[in-house]
C-alpha positions, 0 to 999 in steps of 0.5 A: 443383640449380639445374637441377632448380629451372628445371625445375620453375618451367617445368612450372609455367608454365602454372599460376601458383597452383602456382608461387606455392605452390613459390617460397613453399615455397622462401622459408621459408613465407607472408608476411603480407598487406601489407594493413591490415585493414578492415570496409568495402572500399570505404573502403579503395579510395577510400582508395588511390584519394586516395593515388594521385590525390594523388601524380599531382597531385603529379607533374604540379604539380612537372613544369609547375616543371621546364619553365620 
């Protein structure tokens, strides 16, 4: 069996939609999208864009402490 399955993930090496589909087919069927849902996109990307601009802030403000 897991021959067949490397197998068949090789000839779909070429294609990443059709090896999504096979591993989803594989796993039980879809998940649902992680993504909250939004009437404005580009709210949403900034606010990603604050989340992770915060945490590199966050990062570097406890790296300057650790150097000392």
């Amino acid at each position: 069996m897991g021959r067949k399955l490397s197998q068949k993930v090789l000839a779909f090496k070429e294609d990443s939609k059709k090896l999504y589909n096979f591993v989803t087919e594989l796993t039980g069927g879809k998940s649902e999208n992680p993504m909250p849902t939004v009437e404005n996109e580009t709210s949403l990307a900034d606010k990603f864009a604050d989340f992770f601009m915060n945490k590199i802030e966050t990062i570097r403000d406890n790296l300057k402490h650790h150097k000392n």
